[in-house]
C-alpha positions in Angstrom: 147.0 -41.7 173.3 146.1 -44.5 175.6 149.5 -46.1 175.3 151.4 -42.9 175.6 149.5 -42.3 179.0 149.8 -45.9 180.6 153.7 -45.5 179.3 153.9 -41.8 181.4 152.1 -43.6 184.3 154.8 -46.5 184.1 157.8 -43.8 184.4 155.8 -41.6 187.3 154.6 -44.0 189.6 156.0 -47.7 191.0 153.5 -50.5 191.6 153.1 -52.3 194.5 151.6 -55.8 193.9 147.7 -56.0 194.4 146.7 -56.4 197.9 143.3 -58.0 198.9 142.9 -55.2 201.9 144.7 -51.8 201.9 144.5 -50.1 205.0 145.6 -46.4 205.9 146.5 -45.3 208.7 148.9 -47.5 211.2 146.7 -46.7 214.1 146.2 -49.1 217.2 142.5 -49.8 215.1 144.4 -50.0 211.6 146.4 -52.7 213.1 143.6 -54.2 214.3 141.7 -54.4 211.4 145.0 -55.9 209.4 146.4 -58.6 211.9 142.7 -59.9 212.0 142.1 -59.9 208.3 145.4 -61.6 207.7 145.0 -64.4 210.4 141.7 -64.7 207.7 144.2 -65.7 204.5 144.1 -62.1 203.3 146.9 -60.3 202.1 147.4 -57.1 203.8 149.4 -53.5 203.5 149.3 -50.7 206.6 150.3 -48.1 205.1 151.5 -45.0 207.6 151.8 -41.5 207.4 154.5 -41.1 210.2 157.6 -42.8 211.1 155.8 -44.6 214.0 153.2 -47.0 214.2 150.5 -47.8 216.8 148.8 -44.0 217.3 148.0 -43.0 220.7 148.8 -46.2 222.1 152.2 -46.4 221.2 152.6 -42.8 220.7 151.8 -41.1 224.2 149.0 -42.7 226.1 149.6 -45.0 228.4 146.8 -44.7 230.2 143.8 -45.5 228.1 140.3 -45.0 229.2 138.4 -48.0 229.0 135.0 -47.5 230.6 134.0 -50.8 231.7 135.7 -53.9 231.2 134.0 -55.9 230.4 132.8 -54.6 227.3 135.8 -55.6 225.9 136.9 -58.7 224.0 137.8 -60.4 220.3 141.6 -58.0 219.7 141.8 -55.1 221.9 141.4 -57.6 225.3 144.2 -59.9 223.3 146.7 -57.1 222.6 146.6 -54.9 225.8 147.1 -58.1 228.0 150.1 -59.0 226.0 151.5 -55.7 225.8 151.5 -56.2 230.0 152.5 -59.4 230.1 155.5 -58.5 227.8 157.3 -56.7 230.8 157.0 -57.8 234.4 154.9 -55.8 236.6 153.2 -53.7 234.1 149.3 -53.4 234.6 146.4 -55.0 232.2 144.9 -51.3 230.4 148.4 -49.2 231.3 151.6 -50.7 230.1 154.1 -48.5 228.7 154.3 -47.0 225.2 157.4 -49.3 224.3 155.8 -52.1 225.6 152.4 -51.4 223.5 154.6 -51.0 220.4 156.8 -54.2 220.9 153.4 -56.0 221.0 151.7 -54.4 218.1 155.4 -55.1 216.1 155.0 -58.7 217.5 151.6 -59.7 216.4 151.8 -58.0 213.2 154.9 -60.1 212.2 153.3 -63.5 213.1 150.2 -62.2 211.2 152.4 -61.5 208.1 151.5 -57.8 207.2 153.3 -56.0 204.8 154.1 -52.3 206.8 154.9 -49.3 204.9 155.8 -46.0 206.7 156.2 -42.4 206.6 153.9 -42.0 203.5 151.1 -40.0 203.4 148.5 -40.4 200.6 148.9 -38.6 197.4 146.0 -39.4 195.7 143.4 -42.2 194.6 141.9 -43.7 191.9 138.4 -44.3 191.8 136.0 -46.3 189.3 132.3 -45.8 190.4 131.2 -46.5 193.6 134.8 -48.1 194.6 138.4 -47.3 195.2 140.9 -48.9 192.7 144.2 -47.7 194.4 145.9 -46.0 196.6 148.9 -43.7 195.5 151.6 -42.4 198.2 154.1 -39.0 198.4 156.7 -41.6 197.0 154.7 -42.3 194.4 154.2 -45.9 195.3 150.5 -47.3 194.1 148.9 -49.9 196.3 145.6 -51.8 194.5 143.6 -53.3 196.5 140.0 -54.8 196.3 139.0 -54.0 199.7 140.2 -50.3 201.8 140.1 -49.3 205.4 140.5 -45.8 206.8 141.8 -45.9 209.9 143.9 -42.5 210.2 142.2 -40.2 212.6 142.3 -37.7 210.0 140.2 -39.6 207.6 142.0 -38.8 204.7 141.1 -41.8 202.6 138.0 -41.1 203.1 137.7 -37.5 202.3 140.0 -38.0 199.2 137.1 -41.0 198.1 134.5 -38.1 198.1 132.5 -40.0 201.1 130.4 -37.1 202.6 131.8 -36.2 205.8 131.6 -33.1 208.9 134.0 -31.0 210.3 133.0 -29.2 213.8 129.6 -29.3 215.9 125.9 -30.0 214.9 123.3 -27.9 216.6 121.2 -29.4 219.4 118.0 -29.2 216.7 120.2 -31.4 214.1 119.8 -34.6 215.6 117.9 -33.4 218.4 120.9 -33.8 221.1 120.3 -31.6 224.3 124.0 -31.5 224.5 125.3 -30.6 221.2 126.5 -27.3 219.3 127.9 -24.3 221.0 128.2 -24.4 224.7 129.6 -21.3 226.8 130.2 -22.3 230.5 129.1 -20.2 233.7 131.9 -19.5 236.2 131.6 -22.7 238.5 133.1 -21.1 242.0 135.8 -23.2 243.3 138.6 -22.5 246.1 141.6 -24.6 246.1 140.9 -26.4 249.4 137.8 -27.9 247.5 139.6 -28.8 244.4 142.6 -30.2 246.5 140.2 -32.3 247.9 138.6 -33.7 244.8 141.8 -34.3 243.8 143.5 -36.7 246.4 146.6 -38.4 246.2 149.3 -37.0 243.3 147.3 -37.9 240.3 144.0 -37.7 241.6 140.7 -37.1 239.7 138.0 -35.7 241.1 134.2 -34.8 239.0 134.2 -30.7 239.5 137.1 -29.1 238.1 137.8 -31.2 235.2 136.0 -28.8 233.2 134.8 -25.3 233.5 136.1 -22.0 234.6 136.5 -22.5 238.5 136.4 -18.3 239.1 136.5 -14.8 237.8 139.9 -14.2 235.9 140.2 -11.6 233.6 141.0 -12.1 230.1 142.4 -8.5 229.0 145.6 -7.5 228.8 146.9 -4.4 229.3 146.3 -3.2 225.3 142.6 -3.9 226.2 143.1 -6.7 223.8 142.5 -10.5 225.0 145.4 -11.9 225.6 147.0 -14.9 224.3 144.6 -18.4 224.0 141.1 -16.4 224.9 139.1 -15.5 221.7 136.3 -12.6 221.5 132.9 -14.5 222.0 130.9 -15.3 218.9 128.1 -13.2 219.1 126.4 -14.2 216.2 126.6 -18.2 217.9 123.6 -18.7 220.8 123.8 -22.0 223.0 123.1 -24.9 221.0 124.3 -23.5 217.3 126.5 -25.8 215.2 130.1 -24.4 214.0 133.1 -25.7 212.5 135.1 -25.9 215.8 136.5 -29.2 217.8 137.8 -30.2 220.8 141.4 -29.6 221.8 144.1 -31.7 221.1 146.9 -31.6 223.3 149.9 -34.1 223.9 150.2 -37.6 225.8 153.2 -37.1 227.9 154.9 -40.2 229.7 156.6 -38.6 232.6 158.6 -39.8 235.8 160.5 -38.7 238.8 162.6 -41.8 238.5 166.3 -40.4 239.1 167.7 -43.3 236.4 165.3 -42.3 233.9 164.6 -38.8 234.3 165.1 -36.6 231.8 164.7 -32.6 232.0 161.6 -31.1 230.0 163.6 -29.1 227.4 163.3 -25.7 226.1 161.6 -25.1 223.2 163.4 -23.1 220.2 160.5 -20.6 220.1 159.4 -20.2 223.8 157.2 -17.2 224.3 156.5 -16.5 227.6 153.3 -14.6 227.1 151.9 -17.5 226.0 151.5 -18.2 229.8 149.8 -15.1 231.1 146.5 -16.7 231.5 148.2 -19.8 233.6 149.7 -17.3 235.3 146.6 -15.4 236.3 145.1 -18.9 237.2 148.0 -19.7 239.8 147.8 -16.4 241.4 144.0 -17.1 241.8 144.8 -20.0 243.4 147.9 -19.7 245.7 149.1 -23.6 246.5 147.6 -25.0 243.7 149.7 -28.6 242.8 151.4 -29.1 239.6 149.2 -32.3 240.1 146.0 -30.2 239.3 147.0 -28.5 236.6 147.3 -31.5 235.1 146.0 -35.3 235.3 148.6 -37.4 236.4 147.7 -41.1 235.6 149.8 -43.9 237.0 151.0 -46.3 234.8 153.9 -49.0 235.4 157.3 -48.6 236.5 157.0 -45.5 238.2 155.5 -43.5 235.0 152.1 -41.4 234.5 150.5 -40.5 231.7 150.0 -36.9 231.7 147.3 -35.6 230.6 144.9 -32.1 230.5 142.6 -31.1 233.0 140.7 -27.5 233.7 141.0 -24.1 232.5 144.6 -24.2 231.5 146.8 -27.6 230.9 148.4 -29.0 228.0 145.1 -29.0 226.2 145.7 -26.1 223.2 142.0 -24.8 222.6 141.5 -22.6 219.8 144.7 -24.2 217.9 143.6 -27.0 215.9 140.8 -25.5 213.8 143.0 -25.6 210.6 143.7 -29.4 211.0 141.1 -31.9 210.0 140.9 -30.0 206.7 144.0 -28.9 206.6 147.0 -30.0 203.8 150.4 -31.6 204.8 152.0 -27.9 205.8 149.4 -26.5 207.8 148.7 -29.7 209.6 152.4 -29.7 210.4 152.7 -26.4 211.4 149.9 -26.9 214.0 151.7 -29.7 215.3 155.2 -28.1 215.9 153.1 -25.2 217.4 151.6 -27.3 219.7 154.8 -29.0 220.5 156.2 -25.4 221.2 152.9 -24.7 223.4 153.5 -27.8 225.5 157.0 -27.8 226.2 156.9 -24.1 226.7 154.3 -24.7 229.6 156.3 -27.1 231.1 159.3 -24.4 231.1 157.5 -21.2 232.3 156.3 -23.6 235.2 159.8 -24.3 236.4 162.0 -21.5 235.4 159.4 -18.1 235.5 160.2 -16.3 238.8 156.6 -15.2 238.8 155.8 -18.8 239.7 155.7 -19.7 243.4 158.8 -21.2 244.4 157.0 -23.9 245.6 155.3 -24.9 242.3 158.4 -24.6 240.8 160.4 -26.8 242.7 157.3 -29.7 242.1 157.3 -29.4 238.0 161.4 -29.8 237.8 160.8 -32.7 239.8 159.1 -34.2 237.0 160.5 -35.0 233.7 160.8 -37.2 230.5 161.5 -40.7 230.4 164.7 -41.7 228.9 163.8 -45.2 227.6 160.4 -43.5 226.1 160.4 -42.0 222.8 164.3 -42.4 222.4 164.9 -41.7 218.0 162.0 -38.3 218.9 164.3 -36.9 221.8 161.9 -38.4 224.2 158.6 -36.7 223.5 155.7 -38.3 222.6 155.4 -39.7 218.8 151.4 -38.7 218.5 149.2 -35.6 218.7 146.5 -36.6 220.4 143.7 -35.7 217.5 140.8 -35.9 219.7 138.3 -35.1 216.9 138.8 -35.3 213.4 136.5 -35.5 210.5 133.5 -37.5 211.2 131.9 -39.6 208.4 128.2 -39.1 207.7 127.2 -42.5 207.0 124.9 -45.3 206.9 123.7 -44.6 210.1 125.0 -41.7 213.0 125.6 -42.4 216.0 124.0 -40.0 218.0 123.6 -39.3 221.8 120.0 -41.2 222.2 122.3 -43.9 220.9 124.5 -43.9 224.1 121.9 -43.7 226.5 118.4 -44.6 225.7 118.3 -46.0 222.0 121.4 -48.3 223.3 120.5 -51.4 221.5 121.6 -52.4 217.4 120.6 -55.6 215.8 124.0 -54.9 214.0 126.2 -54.3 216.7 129.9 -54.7 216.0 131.4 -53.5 219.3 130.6 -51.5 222.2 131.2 -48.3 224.0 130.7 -47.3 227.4 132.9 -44.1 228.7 131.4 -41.0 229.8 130.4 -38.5 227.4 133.3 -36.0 227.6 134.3 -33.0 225.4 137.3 -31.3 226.2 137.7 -27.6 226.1 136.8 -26.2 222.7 137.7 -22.4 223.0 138.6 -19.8 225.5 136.3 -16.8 225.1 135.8 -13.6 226.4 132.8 -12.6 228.5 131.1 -9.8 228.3 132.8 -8.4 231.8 136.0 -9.5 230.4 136.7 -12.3 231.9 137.4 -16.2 230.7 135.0 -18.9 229.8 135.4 -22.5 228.9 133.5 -22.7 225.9 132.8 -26.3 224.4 133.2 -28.7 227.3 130.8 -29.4 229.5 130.5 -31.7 232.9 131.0 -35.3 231.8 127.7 -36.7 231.0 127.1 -41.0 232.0 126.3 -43.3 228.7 125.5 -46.3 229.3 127.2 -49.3 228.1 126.0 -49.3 224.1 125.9 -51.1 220.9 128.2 -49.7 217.9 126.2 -50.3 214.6 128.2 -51.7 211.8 126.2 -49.4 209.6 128.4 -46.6 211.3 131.6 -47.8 209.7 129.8 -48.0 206.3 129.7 -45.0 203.9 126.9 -44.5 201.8 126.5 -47.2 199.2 126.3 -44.7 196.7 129.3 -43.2 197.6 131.5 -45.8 198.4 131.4 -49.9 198.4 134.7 -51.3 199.5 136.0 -48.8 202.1 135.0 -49.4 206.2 135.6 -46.5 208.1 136.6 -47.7 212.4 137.9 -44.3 213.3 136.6 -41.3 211.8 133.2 -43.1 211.9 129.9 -41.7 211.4 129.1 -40.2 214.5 127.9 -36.6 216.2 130.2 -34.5 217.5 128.2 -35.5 221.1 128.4 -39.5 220.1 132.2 -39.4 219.3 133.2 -37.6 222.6 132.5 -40.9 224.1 133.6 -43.4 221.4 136.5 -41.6 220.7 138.7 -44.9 222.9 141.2 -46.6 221.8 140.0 -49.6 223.1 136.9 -48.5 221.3 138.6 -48.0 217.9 140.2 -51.2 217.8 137.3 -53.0 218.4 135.9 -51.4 215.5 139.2 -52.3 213.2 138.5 -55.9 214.7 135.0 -56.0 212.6 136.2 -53.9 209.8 139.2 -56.4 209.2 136.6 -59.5 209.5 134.2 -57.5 207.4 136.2 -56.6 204.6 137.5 -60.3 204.3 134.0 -61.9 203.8 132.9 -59.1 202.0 135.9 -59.9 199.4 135.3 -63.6 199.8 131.2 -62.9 198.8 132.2 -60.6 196.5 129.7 -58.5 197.8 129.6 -54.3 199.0 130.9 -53.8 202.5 126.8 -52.8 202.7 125.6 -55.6 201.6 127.4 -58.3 203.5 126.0 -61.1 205.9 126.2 -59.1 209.5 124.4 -61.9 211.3 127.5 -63.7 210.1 130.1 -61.0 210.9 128.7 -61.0 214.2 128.9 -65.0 215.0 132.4 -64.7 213.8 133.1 -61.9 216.0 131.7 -63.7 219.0 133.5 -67.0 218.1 136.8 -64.4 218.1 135.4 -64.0 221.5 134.5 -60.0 220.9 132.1 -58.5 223.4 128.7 -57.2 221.4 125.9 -57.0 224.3 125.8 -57.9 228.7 123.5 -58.9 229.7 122.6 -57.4 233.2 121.7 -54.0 230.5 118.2 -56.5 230.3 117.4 -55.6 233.7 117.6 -51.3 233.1 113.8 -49.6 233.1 113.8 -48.2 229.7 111.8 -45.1 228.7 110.7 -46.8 225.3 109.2 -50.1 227.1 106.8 -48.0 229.8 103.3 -47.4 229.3 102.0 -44.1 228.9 104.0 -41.3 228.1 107.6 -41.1 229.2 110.6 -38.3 229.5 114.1 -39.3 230.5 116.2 -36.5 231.9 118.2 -36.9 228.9 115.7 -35.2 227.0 114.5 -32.4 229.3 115.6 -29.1 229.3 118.0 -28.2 232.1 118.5 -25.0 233.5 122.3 -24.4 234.9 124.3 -27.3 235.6 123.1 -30.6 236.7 125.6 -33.3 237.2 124.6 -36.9 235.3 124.8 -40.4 237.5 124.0 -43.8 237.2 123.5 -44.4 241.0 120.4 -46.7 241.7 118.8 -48.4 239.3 117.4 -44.8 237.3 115.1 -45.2 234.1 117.6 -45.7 230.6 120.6 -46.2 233.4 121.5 -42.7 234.2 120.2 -39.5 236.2 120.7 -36.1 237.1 121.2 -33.9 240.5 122.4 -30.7 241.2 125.3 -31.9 243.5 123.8 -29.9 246.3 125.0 -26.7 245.1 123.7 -23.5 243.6 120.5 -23.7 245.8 117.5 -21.8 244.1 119.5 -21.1 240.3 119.0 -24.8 238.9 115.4 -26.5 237.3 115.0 -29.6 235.3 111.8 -29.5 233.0 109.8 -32.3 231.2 107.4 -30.8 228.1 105.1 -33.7 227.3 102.7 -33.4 224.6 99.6 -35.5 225.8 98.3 -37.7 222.8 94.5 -36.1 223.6 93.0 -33.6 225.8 91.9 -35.3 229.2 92.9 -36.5 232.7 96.2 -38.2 233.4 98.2 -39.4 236.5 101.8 -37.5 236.8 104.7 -39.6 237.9 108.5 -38.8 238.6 111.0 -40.8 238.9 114.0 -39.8 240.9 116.9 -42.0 242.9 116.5 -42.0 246.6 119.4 -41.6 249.4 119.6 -40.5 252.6 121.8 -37.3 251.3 118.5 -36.5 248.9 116.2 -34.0 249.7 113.3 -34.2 251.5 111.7 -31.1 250.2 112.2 -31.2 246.4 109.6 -28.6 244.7 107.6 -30.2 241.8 105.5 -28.1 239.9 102.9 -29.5 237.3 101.3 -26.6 234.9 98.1 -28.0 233.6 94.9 -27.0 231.9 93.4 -25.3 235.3 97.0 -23.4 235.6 99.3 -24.9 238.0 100.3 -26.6 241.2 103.4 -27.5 243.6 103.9 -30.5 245.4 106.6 -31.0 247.8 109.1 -34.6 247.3 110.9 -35.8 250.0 113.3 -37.6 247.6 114.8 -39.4 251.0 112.0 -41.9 250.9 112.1 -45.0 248.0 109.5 -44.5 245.2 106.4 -46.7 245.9 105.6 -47.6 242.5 108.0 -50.3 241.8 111.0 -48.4 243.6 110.7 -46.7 240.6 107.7 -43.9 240.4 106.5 -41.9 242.8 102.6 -40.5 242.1 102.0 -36.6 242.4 98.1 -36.9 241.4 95.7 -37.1 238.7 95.9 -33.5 236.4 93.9 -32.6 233.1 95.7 -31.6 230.5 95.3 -30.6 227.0 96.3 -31.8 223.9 97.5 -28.0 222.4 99.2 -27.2 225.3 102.3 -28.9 226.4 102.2 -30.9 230.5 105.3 -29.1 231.8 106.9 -30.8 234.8 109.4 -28.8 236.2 112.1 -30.2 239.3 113.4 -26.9 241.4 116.0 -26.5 244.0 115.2 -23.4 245.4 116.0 -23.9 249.3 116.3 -27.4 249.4 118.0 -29.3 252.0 120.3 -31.9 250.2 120.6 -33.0 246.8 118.0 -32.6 244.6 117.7 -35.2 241.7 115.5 -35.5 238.5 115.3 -38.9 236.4 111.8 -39.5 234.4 108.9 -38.1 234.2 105.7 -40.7 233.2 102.2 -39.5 232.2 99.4 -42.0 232.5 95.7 -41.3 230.8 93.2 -42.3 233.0 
């Protein structure tokens, strides 16, 4: 019998010759991960799904977000400055697609790894706690004694039983004031103000990113919602977990470069209804740009990355629920539909005669580029997968983890964008009208470690696989590590990591980190700056301490990192909705006694100078008046409000108004002191 099954084996499947790493997925951080391991003497196979290598980077974004600079080093520093020194002109961070994939093809030849592509995985073999092989749709088997999973599906992963989460913890979970389901109030907006956070053609500004900017009715006229707004979720409240992510959306390099311009096309199944809401959006909105709708990102040579931005763009909420999970069909059925979505919008908006003339006349000014994305009719090779499955690990990355809890003794990398979550759902209110339901107003992180224990499943589930993409993160977490820059950093330590843990024979757990990390360094990665030394941290003050990041926030407070604020970032209400926005701290006092109250808050000359504070304390409770103007005495940090008694069964509640305040009102830290 044993003979009779290795002969049917022999006649079913062709065998590659045994590899020291096999990676999958030919993403930016799969490359990463196998140019580094094979400038270590290892034999290496990248083995992608699609045609095309290189992801995002290669496949549509152009314009990466890289937080600050400086936190990176080692390989992604090294490959995005050749990809812009490989074409004259072309900007360190933002060269074009073609460029970023005649570097990636460049390095990986002088490396010497083996590429194999458009093959998706078939299956596995498994023996234990490790992964034997690797099997794809052409019935190829790679063996290997070490695996990566770099797709940003994590499919490796998932098929090597690693445990894994689709969708949105609940703030309780991991106790993240942030996470699980998150409906959005109307944030009032008229163009003139959004114009004006929006200067120049591709502009950015901080208040219409996200959010519903004013009253537009979802309903048709069936009563029914109408296309992209879903009925709300009643049995969800603020702050439950579900299985929904983020929106994916396309990466389009565009151009109003005569010589390269080339017309958005049609798609085969263009359905103007689709539209209706976009519709309802211009007309609520008369001059609106084509430059608001969506984020137009200069890159080199007179092309932009365009990309998503508020209530309706080229994000495709609602549409991608099926994927992460999804098998080869669905997942490609999503995709077409979002190409069809996309290229639809782009129609409607020049050719509908219920668009302004105006508005018309600006999209058919902007096209495709005709040396971008030539052998895929110039449109972008990638979906951008914003969210995949997330691996539940050796450790999660959670949001305390990003800004307070910022430091890892096994660091392997580090993040530092802004904590941003695109549009999750369209749902309708109760009033019948549309709410962005998932996002929320980008939220600072400061710059932070990225445990290796992150990239690590579970010994007991899996010893030789490293995990730099779909890592083990929250669904809060990943909305900021989810970079490229970010992702090849960690395909950097996972390449170096699965070479000495090959070399030591040893677990991908159980290797030396202390000695991943000196090698890393001496590859001249970025693990730690030092000017984060010099932040007040919440963990290192006496007496009891509550960062804004942990208090509960009534409507919506806007997050900076202006001053020098306790754990590096703060809150303030942006001087707007005067008298409907509070900020509270809920300190447990250790035991029942007399304690000095402190706040912390950054001070301006555009701060208020009468900032209500109230204190409820064991005698009931009192409200004292901050002029938030003037620096805090107590090390430019602190500013006393008085000595209070409180008691050790009832909660110190210091709560921050704005009710009829006269500039901005901010809230950092609250410290309690026993006396």
């Amino acid at each position: 019998m044993k003979l009779l099954l290795t002969s049917l084996l022999l006649t079913s499947a062709t065998f590659a010759a045994e590899t020291d790493l096999v990676i999958y997925g030919g993403t930016p951080a799969g490359l990463a991960a196998g140019i580094v391991a094979a400038r270590e003497g290892a034999s290496v196979v990248v083995i992608e799904p699609t045609k095309w290598i290189g992801g995002m980077v290669t496949g549509g974004l152009c314009k990466s977000d890289v937080g600050k600079e400086q936190t990176i080093g080692g390989f992604p520093r090294e490959f995005f400055a050749r990809a812009a020194a490989s074409k004259a002109g072309s900007d360190m961070w933002y060269a074009e697609p073609s460029a970023n994939l005649a570097a990636f093809q460049a390095m990986l030849n002088e490396a010497g790894v083996k590429l194999v592509t458009a093959q998706g995985l078939k299956s596995i073999t498994k023996e234990g706690t490790k992964i034997n092989s690797l099997t794809t749709n052409d019935g190829t088997t790679y063996t290997g004694k070490m695996f990566v999973d770099a797709s940003y599906e994590g499919d490796l992963m998932a098929a090597a039983k690693v445990s894994y989460i689709v969708g949105r913890e609940s703030r309780v979970q991991y106790g993240e004031p942030l996470a699980g389901y998150h409906p959005m109030q109307i944030r009032p907006r008229s163009v003139e103000v959004m114009e004006s956070e929006c200067p120049g053609i591709g502009g950015t500004g901080p208040s219409y990113i996200h959010g519903t900017p004013t009253s537009i009715s979802g309903v048709g006229v069936d009563g029914k919602p109408i296309f992209g707004v879903f009925p709300a979720d009643t049995k969800l409240k603020p702050g439950d977990a579900d299985h929904r992510t983020q929106a994916y959306n396309f990466r389009i390099c565009v151009t109003q470069r005569p010589e390269i311009f080339v017309p958005f096309p049609k798609p085969a199944n263009y359905d103007a209804s689709r539209y209706e809401l976009l519709l309802r959006l211009i007309k609520a909105f008369p001059g609106v740009r084509f430059g608001r709708l969506f984020h137009l990102g200069l890159t080199s040579h007179g092309k932009y990355d365009l990309n998503a931005q508020g209530l309706f763009s080229t994000d495709y909420p609602g549409a991608n629920f099926g994927y992460p999970d999804g098998d080869a069909a669905t997942r490609a059925g999503i995709w077409q539909d979002h190409i069809d979505f996309t290229q639809g919008m782009f129609w409607f908006l020049g050719h509908d005669e219920r668009v302004p003339e105006s508005l018309r006349k600006q999209a058919l000014s902007w096209g495709l580029c005709k040396d971008e994305f030539a052998d895929n009719n110039h449109w972008p090779y990638a979906l951008y997968i914003r969210e995949g499955r997330r691996m539940i690990g050796e450790h999660v990355m959670m949001q305390k983890d990003l800004q307070t809890d910022i430091f890892k003794e096994d660091g392997v990398g580090m993040g530092s964008f802004l904590i941003d979550c695109h549009i999750v759902q369209r749902i309708l209110a109760e009033d019948g009208t549309v709410r962005d339901e998932g996002s929320f107003q980008d939220t600072p992180a400061l710059p932070y470690q990225i445990a290796y224990r992150s990239l690590t499943p579970k010994r007991a589930e899996c010893e030789n696989l490293l995990v730099p993409v779909c890592l083990s993160a929250s669904h809060i977490a990943y909305c900021s590590l989810r970079m490229e820059p970010v992702y090849m950093a960690l395909g950097h330590a996972s390449g170096l990591a699965a070479v000495q843990a090959m070399r030591a024979k040893q677990s991908v757990q159980g290797i030396d980190v202390k000695a991943l990390r000196a090698k890393l360094l001496e590859q001249k990665a970025v693990l730690e700056l030092p000017e984060l030394a010099k932040i007040p941290r919440s963990s290192k003050l006496p007496g009891l301490v509550m960062d804004d990041g942990a208090a509960e926030k009534v409507g919506h407070w806007i997050g900076s990192s202006y001053g020098t604020p306790v754990d590096g970032a703060s809150t303030h209400d942006g001087n707007s909705e005067k008298g409907r926005l509070s900020i509270s701290y809920k300190l447990t006092v250790p035991k029942t006694g007399r304690y000095e109250v402190r706040v912390s808050y950054a001070a301006a000359p555009n701060r208020a100078s009468n900032v209500p504070v109230q204190i409820q304390h064991a005698g009931g409770s009192e409200t004292i008046t901050v002029n938030q103007k003037k620096a805090p005495p107590i090390d430019g940090l602190f500013l006393s409000l008085g000595e209070f008694s409180f008691e050790v069964d009832k909660p110190a509640v210091i709560t921050i108004r704005n009710e009829n305040t006269d500039g901005i009102v901010g809230g950092d830290a609250v410290q309690l002191l026993a006396k």
